[in-house]
C-alpha positions in Angstrom: 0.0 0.0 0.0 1.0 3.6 -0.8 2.1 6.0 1.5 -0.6 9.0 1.0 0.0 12.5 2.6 -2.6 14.8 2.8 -1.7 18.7 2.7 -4.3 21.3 3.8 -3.1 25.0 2.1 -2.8 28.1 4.3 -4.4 31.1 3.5 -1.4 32.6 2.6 1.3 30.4 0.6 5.2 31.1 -1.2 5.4 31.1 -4.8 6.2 27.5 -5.5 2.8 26.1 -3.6 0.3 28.6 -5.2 2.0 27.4 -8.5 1.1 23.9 -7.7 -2.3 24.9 -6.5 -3.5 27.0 -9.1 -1.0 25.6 -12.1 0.0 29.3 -12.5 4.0 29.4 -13.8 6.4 32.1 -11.9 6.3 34.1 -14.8 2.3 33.9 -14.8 2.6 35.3 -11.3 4.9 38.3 -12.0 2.9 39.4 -15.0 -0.3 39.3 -12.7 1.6 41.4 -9.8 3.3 43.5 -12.5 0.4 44.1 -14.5 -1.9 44.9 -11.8 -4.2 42.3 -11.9 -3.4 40.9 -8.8 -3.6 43.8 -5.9 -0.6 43.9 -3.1 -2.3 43.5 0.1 -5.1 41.7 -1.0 -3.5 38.7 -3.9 -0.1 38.9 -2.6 2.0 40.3 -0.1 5.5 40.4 1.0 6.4 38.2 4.3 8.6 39.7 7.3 11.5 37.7 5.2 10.6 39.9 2.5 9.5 36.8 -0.1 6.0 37.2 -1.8 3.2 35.4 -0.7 -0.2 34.9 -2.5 -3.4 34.5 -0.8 -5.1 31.5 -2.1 -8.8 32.6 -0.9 -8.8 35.9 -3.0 -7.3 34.4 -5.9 -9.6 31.8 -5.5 -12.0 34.4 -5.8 -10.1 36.7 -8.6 -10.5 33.4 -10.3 -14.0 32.9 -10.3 -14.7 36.5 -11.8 -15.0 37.9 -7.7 -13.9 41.0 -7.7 -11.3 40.7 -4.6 
């Protein structure tokens, strides 16, 4: 039998997780922050270790045509 682990997401996640999440590429993500469509403070944010994190409930929501 296979060894199965289960990972819950955070609200808030580094790069490499909202690209498995979402299927986004790292350049997909900077043309969103750099283009404006995703919103610092609300889509992503810098951490206190100063690396960007995205939050996956509003761009769950930017997703789905929400307007967060």
């Amino acid at each position: 039998m296979k060894n199965q682990t289960e990972i819950k997401s955070a609200d808030w996640v580094l790069e490499a997780l909202c690209c498995h999440i979402f299927g986004f590429s790292k350049a997909q993500l900077y043309h969103y922050r750099t283009s404006k469509k995703f919103v610092e403070g609300i889509h992503y944010a810098r951490n206190p270790a100063n690396r960007i994190s995205y939050c996956v409930p509003a761009i769950e929501c930017w997703m789905s045509g929400g307007f967060k």
